[in-house]
C-alpha positions as CSV (number, residue, x, y, z in Angstrom):
1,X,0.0,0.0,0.0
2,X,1.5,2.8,-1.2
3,X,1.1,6.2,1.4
4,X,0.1,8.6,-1.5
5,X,-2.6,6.0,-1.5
6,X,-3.6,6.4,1.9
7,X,-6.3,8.9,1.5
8,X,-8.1,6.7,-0.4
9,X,-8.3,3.6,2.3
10,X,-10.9,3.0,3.7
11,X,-11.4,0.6,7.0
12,X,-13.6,-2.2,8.0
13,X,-13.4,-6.2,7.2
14,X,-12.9,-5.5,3.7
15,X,-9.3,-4.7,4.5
16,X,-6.5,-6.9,3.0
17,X,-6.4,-9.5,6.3
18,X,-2.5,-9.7,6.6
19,X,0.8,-8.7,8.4
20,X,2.9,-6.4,6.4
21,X,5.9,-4.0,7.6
22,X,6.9,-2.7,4.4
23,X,9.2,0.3,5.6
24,X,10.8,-2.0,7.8
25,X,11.2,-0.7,10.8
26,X,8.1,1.4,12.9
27,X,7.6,4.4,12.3
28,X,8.0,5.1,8.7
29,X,8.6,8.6,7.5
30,X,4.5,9.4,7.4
31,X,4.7,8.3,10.9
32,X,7.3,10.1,12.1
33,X,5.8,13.0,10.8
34,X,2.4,12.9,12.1
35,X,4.6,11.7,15.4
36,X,6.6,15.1,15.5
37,X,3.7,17.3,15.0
38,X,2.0,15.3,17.9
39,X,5.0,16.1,19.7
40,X,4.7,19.8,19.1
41,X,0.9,20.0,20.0
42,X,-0.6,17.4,22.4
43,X,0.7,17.8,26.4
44,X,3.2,15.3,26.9
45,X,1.1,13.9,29.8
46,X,-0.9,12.1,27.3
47,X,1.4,9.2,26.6
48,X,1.5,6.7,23.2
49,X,2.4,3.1,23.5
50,X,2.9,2.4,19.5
51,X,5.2,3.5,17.2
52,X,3.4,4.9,14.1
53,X,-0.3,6.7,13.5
54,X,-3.2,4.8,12.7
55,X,-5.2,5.5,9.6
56,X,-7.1,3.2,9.1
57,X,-8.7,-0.8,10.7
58,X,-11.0,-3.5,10.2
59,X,-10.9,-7.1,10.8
60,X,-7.8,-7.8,12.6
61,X,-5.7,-5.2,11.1
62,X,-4.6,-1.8,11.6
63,X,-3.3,-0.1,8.7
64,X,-0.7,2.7,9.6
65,X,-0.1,6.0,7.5
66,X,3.2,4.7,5.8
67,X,0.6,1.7,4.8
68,X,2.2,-1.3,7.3
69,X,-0.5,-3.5,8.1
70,X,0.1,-4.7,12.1
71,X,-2.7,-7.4,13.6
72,X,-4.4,-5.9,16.0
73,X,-4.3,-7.5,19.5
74,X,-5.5,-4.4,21.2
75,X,-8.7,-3.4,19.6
76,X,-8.3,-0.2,21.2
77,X,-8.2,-1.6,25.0
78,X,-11.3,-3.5,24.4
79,X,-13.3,-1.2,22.7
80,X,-13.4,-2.2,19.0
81,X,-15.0,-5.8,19.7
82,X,-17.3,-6.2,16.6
83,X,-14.3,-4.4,14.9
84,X,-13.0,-1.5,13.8
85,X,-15.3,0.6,10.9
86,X,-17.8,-2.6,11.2
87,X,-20.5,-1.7,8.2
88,X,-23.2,-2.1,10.2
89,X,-22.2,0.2,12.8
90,X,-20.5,2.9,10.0
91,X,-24.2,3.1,8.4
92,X,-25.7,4.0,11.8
93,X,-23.5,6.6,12.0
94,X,-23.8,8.2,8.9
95,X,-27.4,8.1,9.2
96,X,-27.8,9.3,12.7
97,X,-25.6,11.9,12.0
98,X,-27.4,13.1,8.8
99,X,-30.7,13.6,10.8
100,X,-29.4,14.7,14.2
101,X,-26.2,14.9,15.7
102,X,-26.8,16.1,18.8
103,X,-30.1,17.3,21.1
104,X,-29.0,16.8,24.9
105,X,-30.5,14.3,26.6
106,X,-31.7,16.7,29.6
107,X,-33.3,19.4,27.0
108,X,-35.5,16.6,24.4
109,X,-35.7,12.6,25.1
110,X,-35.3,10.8,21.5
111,X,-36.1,7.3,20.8
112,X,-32.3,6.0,20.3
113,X,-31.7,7.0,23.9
114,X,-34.4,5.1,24.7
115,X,-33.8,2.2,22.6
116,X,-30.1,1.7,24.4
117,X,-31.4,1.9,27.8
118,X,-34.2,-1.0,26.9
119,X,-31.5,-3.4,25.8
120,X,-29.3,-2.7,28.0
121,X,-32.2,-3.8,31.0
122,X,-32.6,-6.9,29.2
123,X,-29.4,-8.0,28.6
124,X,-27.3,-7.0,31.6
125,X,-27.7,-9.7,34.6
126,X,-31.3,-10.4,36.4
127,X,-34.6,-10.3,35.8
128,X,-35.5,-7.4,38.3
129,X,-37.2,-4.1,37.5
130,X,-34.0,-2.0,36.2
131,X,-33.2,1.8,35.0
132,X,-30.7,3.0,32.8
133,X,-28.6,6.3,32.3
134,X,-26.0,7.0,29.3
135,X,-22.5,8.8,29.9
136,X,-19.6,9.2,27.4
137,X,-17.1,7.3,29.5
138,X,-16.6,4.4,31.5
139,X,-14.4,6.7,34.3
140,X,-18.1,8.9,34.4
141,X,-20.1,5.9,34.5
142,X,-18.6,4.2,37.4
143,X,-18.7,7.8,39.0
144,X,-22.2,7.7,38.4
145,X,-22.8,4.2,40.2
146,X,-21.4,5.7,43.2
147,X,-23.3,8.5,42.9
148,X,-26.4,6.7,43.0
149,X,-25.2,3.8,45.5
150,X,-24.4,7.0,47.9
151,X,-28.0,8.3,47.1
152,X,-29.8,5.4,47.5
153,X,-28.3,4.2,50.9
154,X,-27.7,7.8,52.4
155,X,-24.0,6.5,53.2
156,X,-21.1,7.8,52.1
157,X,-17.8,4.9,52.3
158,X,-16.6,2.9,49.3
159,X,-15.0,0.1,48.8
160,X,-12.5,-0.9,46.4
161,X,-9.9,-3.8,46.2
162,X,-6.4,-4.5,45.5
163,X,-5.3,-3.9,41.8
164,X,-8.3,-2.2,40.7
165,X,-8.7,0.2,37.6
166,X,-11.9,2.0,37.4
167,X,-10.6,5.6,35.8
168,X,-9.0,8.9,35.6
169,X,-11.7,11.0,37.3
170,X,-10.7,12.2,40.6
171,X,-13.2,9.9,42.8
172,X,-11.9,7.2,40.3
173,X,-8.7,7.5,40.8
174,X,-9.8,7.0,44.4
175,X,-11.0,3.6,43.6
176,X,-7.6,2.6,41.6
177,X,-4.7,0.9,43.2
178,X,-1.8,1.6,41.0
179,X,-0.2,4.9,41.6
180,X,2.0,5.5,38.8
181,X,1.1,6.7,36.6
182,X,-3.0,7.3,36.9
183,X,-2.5,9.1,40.5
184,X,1.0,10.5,41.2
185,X,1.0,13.9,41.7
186,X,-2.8,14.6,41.2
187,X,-4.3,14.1,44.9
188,X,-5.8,15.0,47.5
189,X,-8.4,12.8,46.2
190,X,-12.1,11.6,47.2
191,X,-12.4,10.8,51.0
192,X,-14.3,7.6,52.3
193,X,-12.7,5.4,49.8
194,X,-11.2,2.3,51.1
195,X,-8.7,-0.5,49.7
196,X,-10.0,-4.0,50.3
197,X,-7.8,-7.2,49.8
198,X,-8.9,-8.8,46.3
199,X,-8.5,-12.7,45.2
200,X,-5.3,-13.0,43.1
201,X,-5.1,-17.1,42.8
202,X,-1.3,-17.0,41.3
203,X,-0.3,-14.9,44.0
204,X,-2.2,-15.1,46.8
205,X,-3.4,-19.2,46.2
206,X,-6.1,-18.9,48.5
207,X,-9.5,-20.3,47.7
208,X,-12.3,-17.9,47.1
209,X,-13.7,-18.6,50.1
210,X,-10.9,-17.6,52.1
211,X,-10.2,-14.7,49.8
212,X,-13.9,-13.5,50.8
213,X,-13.4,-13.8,54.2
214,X,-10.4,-12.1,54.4
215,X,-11.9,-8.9,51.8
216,X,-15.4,-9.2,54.3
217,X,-13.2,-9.5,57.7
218,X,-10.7,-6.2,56.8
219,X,-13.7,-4.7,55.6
220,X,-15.8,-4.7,58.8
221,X,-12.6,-3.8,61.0
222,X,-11.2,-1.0,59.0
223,X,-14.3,0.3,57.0
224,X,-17.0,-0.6,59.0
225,X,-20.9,-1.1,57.3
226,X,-22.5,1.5,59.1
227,X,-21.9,3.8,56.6
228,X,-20.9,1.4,53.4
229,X,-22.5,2.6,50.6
230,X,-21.2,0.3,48.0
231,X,-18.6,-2.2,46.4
232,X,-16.8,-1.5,43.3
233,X,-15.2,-4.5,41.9
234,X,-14.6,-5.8,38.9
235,X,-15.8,-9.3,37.7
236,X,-12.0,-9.8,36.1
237,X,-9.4,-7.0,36.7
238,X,-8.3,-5.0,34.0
239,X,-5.8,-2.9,34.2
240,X,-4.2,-4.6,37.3
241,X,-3.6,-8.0,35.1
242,X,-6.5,-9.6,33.7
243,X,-7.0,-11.5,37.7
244,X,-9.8,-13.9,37.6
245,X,-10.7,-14.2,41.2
246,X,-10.9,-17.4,42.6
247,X,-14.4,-19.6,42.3
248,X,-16.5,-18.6,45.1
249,X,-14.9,-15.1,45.6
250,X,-17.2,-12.8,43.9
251,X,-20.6,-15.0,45.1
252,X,-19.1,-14.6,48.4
253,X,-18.8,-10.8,48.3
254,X,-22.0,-10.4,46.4
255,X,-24.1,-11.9,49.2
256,X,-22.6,-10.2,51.9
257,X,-23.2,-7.3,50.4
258,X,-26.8,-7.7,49.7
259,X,-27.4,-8.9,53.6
260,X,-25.6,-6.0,54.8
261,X,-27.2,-3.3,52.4
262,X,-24.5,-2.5,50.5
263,X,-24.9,-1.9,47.1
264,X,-23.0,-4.4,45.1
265,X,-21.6,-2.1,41.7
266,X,-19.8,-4.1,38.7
267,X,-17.3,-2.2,36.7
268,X,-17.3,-3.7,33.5
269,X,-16.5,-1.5,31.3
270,X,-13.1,-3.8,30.3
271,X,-15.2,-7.2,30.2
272,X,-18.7,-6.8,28.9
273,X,-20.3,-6.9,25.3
274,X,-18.9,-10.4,24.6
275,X,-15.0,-9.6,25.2
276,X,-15.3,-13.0,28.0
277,X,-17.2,-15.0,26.3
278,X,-20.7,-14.3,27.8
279,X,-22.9,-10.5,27.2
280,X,-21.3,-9.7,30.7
281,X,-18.5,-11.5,32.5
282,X,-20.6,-11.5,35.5
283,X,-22.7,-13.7,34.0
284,X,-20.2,-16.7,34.7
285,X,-19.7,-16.3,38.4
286,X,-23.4,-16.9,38.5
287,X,-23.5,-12.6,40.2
288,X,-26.3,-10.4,39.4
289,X,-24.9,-7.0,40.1
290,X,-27.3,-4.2,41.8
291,X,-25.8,-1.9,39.5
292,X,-23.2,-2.3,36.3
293,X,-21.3,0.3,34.8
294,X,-20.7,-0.7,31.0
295,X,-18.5,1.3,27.8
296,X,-15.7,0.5,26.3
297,X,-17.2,-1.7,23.9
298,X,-20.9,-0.7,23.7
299,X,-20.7,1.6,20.4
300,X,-18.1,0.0,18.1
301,X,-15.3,2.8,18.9
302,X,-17.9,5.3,19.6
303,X,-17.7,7.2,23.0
304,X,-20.9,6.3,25.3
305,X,-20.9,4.6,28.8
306,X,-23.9,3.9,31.1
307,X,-25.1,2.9,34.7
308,X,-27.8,0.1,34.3
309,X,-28.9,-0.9,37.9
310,X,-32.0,-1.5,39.9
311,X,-34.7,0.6,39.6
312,X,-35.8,1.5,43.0
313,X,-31.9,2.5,43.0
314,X,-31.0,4.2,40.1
315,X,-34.3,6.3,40.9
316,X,-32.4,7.1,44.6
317,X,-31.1,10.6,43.1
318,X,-33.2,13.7,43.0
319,X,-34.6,14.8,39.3
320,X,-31.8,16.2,37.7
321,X,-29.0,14.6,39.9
322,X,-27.8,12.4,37.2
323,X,-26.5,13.7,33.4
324,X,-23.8,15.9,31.3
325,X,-24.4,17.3,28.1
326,X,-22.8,14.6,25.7
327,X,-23.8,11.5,27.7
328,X,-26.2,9.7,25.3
329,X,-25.3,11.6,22.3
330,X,-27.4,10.4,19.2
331,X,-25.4,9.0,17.1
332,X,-23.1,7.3,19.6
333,X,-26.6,5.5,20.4
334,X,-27.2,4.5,16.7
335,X,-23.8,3.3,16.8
336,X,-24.5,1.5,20.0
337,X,-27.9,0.0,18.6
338,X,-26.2,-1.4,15.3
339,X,-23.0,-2.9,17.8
340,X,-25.5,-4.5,20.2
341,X,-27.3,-6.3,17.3
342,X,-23.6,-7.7,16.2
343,X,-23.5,-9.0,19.6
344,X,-26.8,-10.7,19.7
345,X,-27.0,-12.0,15.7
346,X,-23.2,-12.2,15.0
347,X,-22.6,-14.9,17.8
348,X,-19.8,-12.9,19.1
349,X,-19.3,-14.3,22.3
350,X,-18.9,-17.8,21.0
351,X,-16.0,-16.2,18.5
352,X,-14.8,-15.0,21.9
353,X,-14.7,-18.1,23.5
354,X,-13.0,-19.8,20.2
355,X,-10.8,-17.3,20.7
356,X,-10.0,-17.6,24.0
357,X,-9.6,-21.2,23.6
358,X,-7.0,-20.7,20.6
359,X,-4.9,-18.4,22.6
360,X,-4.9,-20.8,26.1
361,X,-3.7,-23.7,23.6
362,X,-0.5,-21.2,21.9
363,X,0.0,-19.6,25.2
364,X,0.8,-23.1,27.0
365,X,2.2,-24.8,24.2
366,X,5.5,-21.5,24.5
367,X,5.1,-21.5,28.4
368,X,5.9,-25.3,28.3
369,X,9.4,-24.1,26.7
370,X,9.6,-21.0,28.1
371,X,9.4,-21.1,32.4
372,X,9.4,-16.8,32.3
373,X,5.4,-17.5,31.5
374,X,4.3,-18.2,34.9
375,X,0.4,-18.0,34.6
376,X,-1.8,-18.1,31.8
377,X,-5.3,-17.0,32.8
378,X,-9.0,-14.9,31.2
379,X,-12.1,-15.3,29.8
380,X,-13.0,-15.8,26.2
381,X,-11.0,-13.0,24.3
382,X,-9.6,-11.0,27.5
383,X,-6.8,-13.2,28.1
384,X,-3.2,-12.5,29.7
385,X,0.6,-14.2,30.0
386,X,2.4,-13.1,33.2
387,X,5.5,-12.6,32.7
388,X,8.2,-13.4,36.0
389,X,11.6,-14.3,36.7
390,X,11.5,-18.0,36.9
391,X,13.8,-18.6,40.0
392,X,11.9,-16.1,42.3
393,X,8.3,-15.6,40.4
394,X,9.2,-11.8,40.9
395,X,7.4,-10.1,38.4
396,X,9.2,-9.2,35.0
397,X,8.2,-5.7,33.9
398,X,11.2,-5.1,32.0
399,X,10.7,-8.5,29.9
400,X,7.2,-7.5,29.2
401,X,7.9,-4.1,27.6
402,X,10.8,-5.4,25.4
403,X,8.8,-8.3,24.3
404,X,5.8,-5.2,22.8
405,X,8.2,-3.1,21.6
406,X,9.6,-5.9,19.8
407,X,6.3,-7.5,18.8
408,X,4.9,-4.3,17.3
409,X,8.4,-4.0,15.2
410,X,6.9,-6.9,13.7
411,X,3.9,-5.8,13.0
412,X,2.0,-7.1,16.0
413,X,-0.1,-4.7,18.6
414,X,1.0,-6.5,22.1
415,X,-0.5,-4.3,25.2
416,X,1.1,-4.9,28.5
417,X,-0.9,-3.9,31.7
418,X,-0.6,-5.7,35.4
419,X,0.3,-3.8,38.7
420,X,3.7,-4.4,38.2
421,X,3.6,-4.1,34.5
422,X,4.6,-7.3,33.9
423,X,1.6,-8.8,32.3
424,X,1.0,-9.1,28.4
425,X,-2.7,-8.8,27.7
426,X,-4.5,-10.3,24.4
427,X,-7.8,-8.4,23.1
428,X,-8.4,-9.1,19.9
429,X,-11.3,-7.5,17.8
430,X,-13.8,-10.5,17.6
431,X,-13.5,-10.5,14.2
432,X,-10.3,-11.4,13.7
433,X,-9.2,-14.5,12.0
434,X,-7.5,-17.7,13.3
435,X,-4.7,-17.6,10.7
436,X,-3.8,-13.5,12.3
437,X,-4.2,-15.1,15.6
438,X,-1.6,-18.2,14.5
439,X,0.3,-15.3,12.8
440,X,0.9,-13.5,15.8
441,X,1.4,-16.1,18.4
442,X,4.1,-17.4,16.2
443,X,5.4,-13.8,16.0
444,X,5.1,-13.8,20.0
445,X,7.0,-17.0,20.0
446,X,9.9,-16.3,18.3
447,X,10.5,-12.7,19.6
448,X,10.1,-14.1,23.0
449,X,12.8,-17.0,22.5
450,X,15.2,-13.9,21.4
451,X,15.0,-11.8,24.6
């Protein structure tokens, strides 16, 4: 593909489906352009983890302004599931955005807004009376759960666990563990926010059971429930390393929470919309969430988030307690509507669980030769290599970053995330193909054998 060409290219699955660095190294000289110009204009703060600008994607491809082709195993941190520029979703769009593009939500209801609240009440967990508001961001939507949590129960403390990720906000940054780089130097932050002790089977290897008891017993002795107002957790952890608590851990925590009247709030804004293999990952720990805070992947790469709960709870706030001016915005909600359908006729989270299975299968096969893989572990298409030093299991940050930054050289996206940054995540659009998938792991393989 040649770059004067690039104009011209346009995304989605009809995209050639294929690996292809031809400027040989990252970033070519369109790249590097677009890169110094970024350097002269965007705040520093705002850091990039690839090597080239992104012009165009579909499938499992992202096709860079020099014209390399790289498989994509990032879909934009979980957000592109049904993929990128999926037809479906790109004709919503245009539509929407012919008719209306924007009326506020809090000025003039329309039916799209609507629409997106009524399928997200039926398809997120439980068969209870539910409500539903739309935000732009999954950082504002799990805001907005405690929001409502605090209104509803007329208590103010929070509690949030080990290695959570729940945003950039600053009562979100209250609920996240890692410091650096999401909180260092931005506090004071929220008060009544509290740190619980999560389940972390590699690490911790205690049952879920036990890894309740312990959350439930530092809970009641350093937070009390008097004044709990909710738990934020998520189903799988993001951010923190893709942890999949221990069986029994979340059903534990869940029912504790509903004797004690604490509203039980699930952040999935990483692992719903098919990414695990079911709608909502919550779904196989057998929870129903009193509220859920949803994004990431609810528009096809459009930006809309939203709070789906209980009724009598999401109703707790005062008329005009909940909103913003963009949350719901029309054509994010077409978009939303067409990537929900994808979801539901596609059969998307069975792709996510063939997926899932294909990468488990590579994954082990290069651990069983390779003792710096010391756990394997995810749901359907959210799946994650952690990477240690195999004589201590110390965790093995600076193997991790060498291993994407050679990866992407070779035309591979590779994301790393984990407290410790030592953890190579795996989120493939759910379109993607199982010859990119064997494409990549092989790429994985070899750079991995070299380092």
């Amino acid at each position: 593909m040649a770059s004067s060409m690039l104009p011209l290219l346009v995304g989605g699955p009809d995209l050639p489906q294929e690996r292809c660095i031809a400027t040989g190294t990252l970033p070519g000289p369109a790249s590097r352009a677009i890169l110094a110009r970024r350097e002269r204009a965007v705040s520093s703060a705002l850091a990039t983890a690839m090597p080239f600008a992104a012009v165009a994607a579909g499938g499992g491809v992202v096709i860079d302004a020099d014209g390399n082709s790289l498989i994509d195993l990032g879909s934009g941190i979980a957000v592109t599931s049904v993929g990128n520029a999926d037809p479906a979703v790109a004709r919503a769009v245009a539509e929407q955005a012919a008719r209306l593009t924007h009326a506020c939500a809090m000025l003039s209801p329309y039916e799209s807004y609507v629409a997106v609240a009524e399928a997200l009440n039926r398809l997120t967990p439980g068969e209870h009376d539910k409500r539903t508001v739309l935000f732009s961001t999954g950082a504002e939507a799990v805001e907005n759960a405690v929001k409502v949590a605090r209104a509803y129960t007329g208590r103010s403390a929070v509690v949030a666990f080990e290695n959570a990720y729940h945003g950039r906000t600053n009562l979100t940054m209250a609920l996240t563990a890692k410091a650096r780089p999401y909180k260092a130097g931005f506090g004071p932050f929220t008060p009544d926010v509290y740190r619980a002790p999560a389940s972390d089977p590699f690490r911790d290897g205690l049952t879920g059971a036990d890894a309740a008891a312990r959350a439930i017993d530092h809970i009641e002795r350093h937070v009390g429930v008097e004044d709990l107002a909710a738990v934020v957790i998520e189903p799988i952890q993001g951010e923190g390393g893709f942890i999949v608590p221990a069986p029994g851990f979340l059903e534990a925590l869940a029912a504790w929470s509903r004797a004690q009247g604490v509203v039980f709030i699930a952040d999935e804004v990483q692992t719903g919309f098919a990414r695990t293999g079911t709608m909502f990952a919550s779904e196989q720990f057998g929870i129903v969430p009193d509220v859920i805070a949803t994004a990431k992947g609810i528009a096809g790469g459009l930006p809309l988030a939203a709070v789906t709960g209980r009724a009598e709870i999401m109703n707790a706030p005062a008329a005009g307690g909940l909103g913003g001016t963009f949350g719901g915005n029309p054509v994010a909600c077409a978009a939303a509507l067409a990537t929900i359908d994808a979801y539901e006729t596609g059969g998307l989270a069975d792709r996510a669980r063939e997926i899932g299975a294909l990468l488990e299968e590579r994954l082990a096969a290069i651990s069983s030769r390779d003792p710096r893989i010391g756990d394997i572990r995810g749901r359907g298409a959210m799946i994650a290599a952690e990477l240690v030093d195999p004589a201590t299991g110390a965790p093995d940050a600076a193997l991790a970053k060498r291993l994407a930054a050679a990866c992407v050289q070779r035309g591979v996206i590779l994301l790393t995330c984990g407290t410790y940054g030592n953890v190579i995540r795996f989120l493939p659009p759910l379109t993607i193909g199982d010859e990119l998938l064997d494409d990549a792991l092989d790429v994985i393989a070899r750079e991995l054998t070299s380092l």
